[in-house]
N, C-alpha and C positions, 0 to 999 in steps of 0.2 A: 784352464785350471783355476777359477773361482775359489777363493777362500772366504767362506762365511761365516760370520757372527748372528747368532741367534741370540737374545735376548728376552725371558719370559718373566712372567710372575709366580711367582711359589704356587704348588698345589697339583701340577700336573704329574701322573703318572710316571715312571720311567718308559712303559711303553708309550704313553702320549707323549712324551719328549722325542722319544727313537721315531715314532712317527711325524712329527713335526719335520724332523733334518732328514727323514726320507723321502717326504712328501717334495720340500724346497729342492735335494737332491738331486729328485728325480724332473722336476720341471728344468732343471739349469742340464743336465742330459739331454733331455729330448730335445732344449729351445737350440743350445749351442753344441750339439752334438760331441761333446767332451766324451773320455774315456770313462765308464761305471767308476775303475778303482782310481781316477783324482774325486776326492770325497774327502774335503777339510772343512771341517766344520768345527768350529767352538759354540757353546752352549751355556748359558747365563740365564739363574735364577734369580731373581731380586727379590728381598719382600713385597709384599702388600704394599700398593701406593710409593715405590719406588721409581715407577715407568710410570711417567706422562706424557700422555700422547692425546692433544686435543687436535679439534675436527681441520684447523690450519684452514677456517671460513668457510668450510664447503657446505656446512649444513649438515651434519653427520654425527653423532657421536660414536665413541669406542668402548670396549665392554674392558674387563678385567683381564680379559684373556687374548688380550691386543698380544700382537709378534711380533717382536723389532727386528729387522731385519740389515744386514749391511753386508754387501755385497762387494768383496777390493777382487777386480779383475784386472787382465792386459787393455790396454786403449786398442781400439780398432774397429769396436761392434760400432753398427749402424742404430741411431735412434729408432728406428721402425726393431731390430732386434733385440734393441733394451726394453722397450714397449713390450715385445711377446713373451718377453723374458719374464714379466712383470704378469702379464696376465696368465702365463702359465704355472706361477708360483701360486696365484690365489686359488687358480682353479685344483690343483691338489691340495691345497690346503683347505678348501672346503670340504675336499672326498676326505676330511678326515677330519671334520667338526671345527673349522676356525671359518667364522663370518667375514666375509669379505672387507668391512669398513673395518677389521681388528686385524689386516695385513699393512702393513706398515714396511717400506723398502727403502732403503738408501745405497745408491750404486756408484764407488769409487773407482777411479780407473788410474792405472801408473806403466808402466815401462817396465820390460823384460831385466834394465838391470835395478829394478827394486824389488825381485825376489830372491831369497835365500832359503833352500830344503836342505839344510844341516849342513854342520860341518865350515857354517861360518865361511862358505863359497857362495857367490852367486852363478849358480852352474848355467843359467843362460847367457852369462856375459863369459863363462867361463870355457864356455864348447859343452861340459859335461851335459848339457840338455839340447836338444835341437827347439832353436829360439820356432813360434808360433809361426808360419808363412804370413804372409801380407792376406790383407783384408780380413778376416774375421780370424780372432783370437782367440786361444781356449780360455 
């Protein structure tokens, strides 16, 4: 159950937004086989020149329409599944017009009792959710 912040620059459509978080959506599905309806997502416009996001040495630059991305999940996944994770975000996001060097991901990981879904419970620490089994987390 991934919760993601997306972070754009003004100017995109509302359907090229709905497709940006469907595109990411649908890669965090496929890569960590999560349920379609956990689908959290926040979404952030900034003005113009508000997101800076240089090449960090690789040789590369980023266009306008760079996608910040930040990803807070459960600890458990395997670096080879943060890797596909990652390569399966850019590969839908290019099926939907964002150039590769303008995907940008940052992946946090925490513990079962640092989530709260309402009501001011932490339903995994609280029984109300059946906490993730071992080894790969949703």
């Amino acid at each position: 159950m991934p919760m993601i912040r997306i972070d754009v620059a003004e100017g995109r459509t509302p359907e090229g937004l709905a497709a940006l978080s469907r595109a990411i959506h649908a890669a965090v599905v496929g890569e960590y086989r999560i349920p379609e309806g956990d689908y959290f997502h926040v979404m952030t416009e900034h003005p113009r020149g508000q997101i800076v996001a240089l090449d960090a040495g690789l040789g590369f630059g980023r266009s306008d329409a760079v996608v910040m991305i930040q990803v807070f999940t459960q600890r458990g996944r395997s670096g080879e599944a943060k890797a596909a994770l990652f390569a399966a975000i850019a590969r839908e996001l290019r099926a939907v017009g964002v150039a590769g060097e303008d995907v940008f991901i940052g992946y946090s990981e925490n513990g079962a009792e640092d989530w709260s879904f309402g009501f001011g419970r932490a339903q995994y620490s609280t029984g109300e959710l059946a906490v993730p089994g071992a080894g790969e987390a949703p």
